[in-house]
N, C-alpha and C positions, 0 to 999 in steps of 0.2 A: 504494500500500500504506500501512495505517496500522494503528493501535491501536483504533482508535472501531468498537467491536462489541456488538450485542443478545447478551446472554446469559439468556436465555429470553426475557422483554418488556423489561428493564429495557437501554437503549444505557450501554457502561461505557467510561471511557477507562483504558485499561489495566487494572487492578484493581481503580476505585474506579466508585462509578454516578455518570452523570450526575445523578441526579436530589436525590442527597444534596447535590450541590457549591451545585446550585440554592437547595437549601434553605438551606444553612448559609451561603454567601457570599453571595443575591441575582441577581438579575437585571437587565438581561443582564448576559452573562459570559463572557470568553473562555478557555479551557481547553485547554492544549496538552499534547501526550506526548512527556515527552522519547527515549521508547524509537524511536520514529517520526522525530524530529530529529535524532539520532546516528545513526538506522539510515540513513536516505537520504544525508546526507554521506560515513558509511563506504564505503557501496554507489559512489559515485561513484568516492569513493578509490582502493578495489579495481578497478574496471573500470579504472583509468587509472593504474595502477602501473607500466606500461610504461614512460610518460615521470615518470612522478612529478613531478606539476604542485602547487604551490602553487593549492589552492583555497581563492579568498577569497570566501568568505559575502558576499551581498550586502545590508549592513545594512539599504538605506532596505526590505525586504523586511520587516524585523519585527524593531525595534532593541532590543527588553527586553535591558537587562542580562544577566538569568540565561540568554536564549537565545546571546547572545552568549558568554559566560565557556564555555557548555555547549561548543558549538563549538570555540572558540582552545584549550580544555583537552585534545580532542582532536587537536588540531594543525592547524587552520582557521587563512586569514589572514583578514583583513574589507576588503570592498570598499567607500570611503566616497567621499558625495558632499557635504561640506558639514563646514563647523569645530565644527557639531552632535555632527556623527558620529563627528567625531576625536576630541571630545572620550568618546565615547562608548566606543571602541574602546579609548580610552588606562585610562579607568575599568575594563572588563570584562580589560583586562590582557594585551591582544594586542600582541606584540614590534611594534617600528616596521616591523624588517625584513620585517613578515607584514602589510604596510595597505599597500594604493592606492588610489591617489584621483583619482576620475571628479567629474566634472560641466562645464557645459557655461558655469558662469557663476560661478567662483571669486573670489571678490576677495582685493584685495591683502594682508587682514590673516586670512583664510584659506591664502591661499599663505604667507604668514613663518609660522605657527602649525605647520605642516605640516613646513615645511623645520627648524625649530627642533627637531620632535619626531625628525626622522630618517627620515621613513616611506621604504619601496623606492622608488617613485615617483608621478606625478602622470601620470594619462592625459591629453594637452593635446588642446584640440579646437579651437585655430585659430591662428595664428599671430601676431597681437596678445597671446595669454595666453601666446602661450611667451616674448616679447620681456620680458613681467612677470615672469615667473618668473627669465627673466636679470638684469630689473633688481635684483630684492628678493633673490636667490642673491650678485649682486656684492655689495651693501649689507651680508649677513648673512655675507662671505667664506665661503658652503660653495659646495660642487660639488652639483648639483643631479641625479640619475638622472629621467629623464620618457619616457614611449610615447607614439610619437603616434597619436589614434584614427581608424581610416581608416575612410572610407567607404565600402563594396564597393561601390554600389547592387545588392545583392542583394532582390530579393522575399521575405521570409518565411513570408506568406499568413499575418497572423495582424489581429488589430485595429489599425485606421487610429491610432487612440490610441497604441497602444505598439508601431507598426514602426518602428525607427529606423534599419536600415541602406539606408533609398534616399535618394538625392542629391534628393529633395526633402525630407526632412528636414533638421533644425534640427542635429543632429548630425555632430561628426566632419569629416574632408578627403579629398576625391575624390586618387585615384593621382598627378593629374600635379602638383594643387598640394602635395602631402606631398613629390615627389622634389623641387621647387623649394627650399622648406622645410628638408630636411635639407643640398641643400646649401648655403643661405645660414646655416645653423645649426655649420656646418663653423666657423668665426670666434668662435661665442659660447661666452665662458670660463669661463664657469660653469653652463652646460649643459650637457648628455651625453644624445642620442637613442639609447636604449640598447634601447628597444624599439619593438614598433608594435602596438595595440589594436585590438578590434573587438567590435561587439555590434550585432546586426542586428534584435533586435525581444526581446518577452517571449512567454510561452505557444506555442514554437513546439513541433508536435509529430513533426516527421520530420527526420532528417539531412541530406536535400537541401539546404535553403539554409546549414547551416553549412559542408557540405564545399566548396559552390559557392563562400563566402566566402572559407574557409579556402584553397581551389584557387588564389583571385586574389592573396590577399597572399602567400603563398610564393613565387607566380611576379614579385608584386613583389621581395618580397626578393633574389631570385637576380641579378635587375635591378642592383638597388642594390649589391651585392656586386660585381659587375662593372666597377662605378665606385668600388670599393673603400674602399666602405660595410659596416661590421657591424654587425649587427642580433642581441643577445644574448639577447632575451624575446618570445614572442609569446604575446599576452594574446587570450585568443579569448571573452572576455565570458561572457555567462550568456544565460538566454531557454528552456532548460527546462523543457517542458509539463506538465502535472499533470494529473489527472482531476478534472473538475470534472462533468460531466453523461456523454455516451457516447463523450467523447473516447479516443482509443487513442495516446498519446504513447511514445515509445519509452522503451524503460528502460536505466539509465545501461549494461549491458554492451549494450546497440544499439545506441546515441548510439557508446559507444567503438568497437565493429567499424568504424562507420563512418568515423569522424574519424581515428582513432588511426595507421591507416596514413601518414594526409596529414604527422603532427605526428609522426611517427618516423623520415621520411626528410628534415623540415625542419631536424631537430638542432639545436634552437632550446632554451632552455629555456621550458615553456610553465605559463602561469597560468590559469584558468579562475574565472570572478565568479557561480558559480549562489547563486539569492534565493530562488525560488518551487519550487525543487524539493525542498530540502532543508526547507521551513519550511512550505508550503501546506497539506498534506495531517498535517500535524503539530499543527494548529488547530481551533476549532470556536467558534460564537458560540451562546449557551444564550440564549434569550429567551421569557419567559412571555407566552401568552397574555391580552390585556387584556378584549376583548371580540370577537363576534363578529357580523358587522350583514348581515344580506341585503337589498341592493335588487330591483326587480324586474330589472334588466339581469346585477348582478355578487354573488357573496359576497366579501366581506371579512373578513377573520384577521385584528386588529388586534394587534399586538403590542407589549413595550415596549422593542425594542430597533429601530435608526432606521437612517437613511441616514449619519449623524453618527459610529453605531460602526462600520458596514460600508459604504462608497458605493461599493463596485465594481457592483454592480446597476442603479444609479441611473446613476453614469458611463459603464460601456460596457456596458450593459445584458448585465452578466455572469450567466450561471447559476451557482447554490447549490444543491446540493440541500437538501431541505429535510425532516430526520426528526422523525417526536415521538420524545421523552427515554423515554416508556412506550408502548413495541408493546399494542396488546390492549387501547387504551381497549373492547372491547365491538363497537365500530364501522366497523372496517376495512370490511366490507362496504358500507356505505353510504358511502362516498370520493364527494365530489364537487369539481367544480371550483373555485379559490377564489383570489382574491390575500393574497400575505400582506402587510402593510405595516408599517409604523410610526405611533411619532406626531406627525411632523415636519410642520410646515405647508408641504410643496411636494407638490404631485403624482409627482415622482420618488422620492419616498417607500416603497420598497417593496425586497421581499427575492427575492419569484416572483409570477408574474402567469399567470393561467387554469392555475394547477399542482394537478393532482388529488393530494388529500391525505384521509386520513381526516377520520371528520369531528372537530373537537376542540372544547371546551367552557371556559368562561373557567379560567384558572390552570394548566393543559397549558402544558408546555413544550415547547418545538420546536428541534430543532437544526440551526442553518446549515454545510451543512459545507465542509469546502474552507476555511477563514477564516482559515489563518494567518498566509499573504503577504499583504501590502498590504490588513489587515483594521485593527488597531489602530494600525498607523504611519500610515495616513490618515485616523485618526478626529480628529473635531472637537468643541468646545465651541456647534456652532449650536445657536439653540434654548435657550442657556445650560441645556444637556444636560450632564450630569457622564458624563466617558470611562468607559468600562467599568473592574471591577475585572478582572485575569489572574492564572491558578492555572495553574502544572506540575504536571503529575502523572507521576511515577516509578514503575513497579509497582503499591504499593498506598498512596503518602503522594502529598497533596496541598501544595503550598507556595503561598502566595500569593508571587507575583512583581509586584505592582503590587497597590498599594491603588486602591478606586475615590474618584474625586474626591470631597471636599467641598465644598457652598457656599460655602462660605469660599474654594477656590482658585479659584474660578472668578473673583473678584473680587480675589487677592490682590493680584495686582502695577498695579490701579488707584484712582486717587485723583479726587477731586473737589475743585479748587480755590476759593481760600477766596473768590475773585469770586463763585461762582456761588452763594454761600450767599445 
């Protein structure tokens, strides 16, 4: 569900047309509704009032300031994975007590940064990094709260790129070296295993492999409880599917029928890290038509926005769909097949490929949709391409939330030494 709707030809995000924002701020351009970004967090809220989890927003999903402050204002924590993000989370104004922090490659003056700021705790994903966090917790005399992230090996059935909970991933601790773990952790004085974490992939769209996760580590727990171990949080990750093409992902009061039994006889207190659910379908990338070039084998839509502002297409050769800004060029009936691309010099260059599309004419705009997750927080300067400008739009007012780059930054923070003159 979102906001981005034809009200007669013209595609409008919430109140306002796309086709103005085009005009007035350039292309490309990414455009979010925040009616749509509050609405999906609330939504989840509501299905999960039962246990009343702390949901933390998954920053690296789509870290703009204003979408962040949007969130924590409503009472979001933020899920961070880097002293980037902390810093980012601490700017947009979100209490310590409401940040955890995942990743799987922290360094030492990440961990002091963290512990200094307070945050609830650090998801640890091996047991060399929880031995640092003891060391730099002594050093810093605090007590340290941290979850440890297990590995279920559960299957998620989603892309080989982003499945992270099977034991041949890079992520996380299999069951028997986690109870090994917690109990050589029994000794360390400045740590406290206060919880246990998990996150088994992204884009999944059925309950099945969360309850089958959720099924194993409860039954850890009970384990560990046994040997009279407490276990105060269970952190069950994010990985919440969106509609991206004819996918059918469940929605947050299905996700909860299904889950919510397992997490109300766990009596745990639980945390939840959704990114792509709250933020995906909340987004859009606006890109003008450059030109238009028929070979004898392909058509090409040459566009000017790249792989550089959007590379999920390029990466996991993800679908977009892909709308014009104005229904009713005249032409709809003549749709033919066509790639769209960029101007990027790589052949992965591209937004949709043999995708029937009306037909469009240079200066049409086209809109990618689905763009909010992992659209602008993965955008790049290749190509010394300037990152798109980003606009909220609220009802009927637009904000610019991110200026677009200048020449100037693209070369700000480099120099040319006085040898080479």
């Amino acid at each position: 569900m979102h906001e981005f709707r034809y009200k007669r030809n013209d595609l409008y995000c919430e109140n306002v047309k796309i086709r103005d924002l085009a005009e007035k701020f350039g292309t490309p351009l990414y455009v979010y509704s925040y009616t749509t970004l509050i609405g999906h967090f609330l939504k989840l809220k509501s299905a999960f009032q039962a246990v009343n989890p702390l949901i933390c927003y998954s920053v690296k999903a789509n870290s703009n300031l204003a979408i962040l402050r949007a969130l924590v204002d409503k009472g979001a924590g933020l899920d961070i994975v880097s002293g980037g993000e902390l810093f980012r989370a601490k700017k947009a104004g979100c209490p310590a007590e409401r940040i955890v922090y995942a990743s799987v490659g922290k360094t030492a003056y990440e961990i002091e940064e963290a512990i200094k700021s307070g945050i609830l705790f650090f998801n640890v994903e091996s047991f060399p990094e929880l031995k640092n966090i003891q060391h730099i917790a002594r050093r810093l005399k605090k007590r340290v709260k941290v979850a440890l992230r297990i590995n279920p090996d559960v299957e998620p059935k989603t892309h080989k790129y982003i499945t992270t909970g099977k034991l041949t991933n890079k992520f996380g601790i299999d069951f028997e070296s986690a109870r090994r773990i917690i109990l050589l952790t029994r000794g360390f004085s400045h740590v406290e295993i206060s919880g246990l974490h998990i996150h088994i992939g992204s884009q999944i769209t059925t309950g099945e492999p969360f309850a089958a996760a959720i099924t194993k580590i409860i039954g850890f727990i009970r384990g560990l409880k046994r040997e009279g171990i407490v276990i105060e949080y269970l952190n069950i990750g994010g990985g919440l599917g969106i509609v991206y093409d004819r996918e059918m992902p469940q929605t947050a009061d299905k996700f909860a029928a299904r889950i919510l039994p397992l997490l109300k006889k766990s009596g745990l207190k639980i945390i939840m890290e959704p990114g792509r659910f709250i933020v995906g379908n909340a987004g859009i990338l606006v890109t003008r038509v450059l030109y238009v070039k028929n070979t004898p084998k392909k058509k090409f839509i040459i566009v000017d926005g790249g792989m550089n502002d959007l590379i999920r297409p390029a990466l996991y050769e993800a679908y977009h769909q892909v709308l014009p800004v104005i229904k009713g060029f005249g032409r709809e009936a003549e749709a033919e097949k066509a790639d769209v691309v960029g101007p990027i010099c790589e052949s992965g260059d591209f937004f949709a490929k043999d995708r029937v599309l009306p037909l469009v004419e240079e200066g049409d705009c086209l809109a990618v949709m689905g763009a909010g997750a992992y659209g602008f927080s993965m955008a790049s300067n290749y190509n010394s391409r300037r990152r798109p400008q980003e606009i909220m739009v609220n009802k009927d007012k637009a904000f610019v939330i991110r200026k677009r780059e200048s020449y100037g930054d693209l070369v700000h923070n480099e120099s040319i030494p006085r040898e080479f003159k």
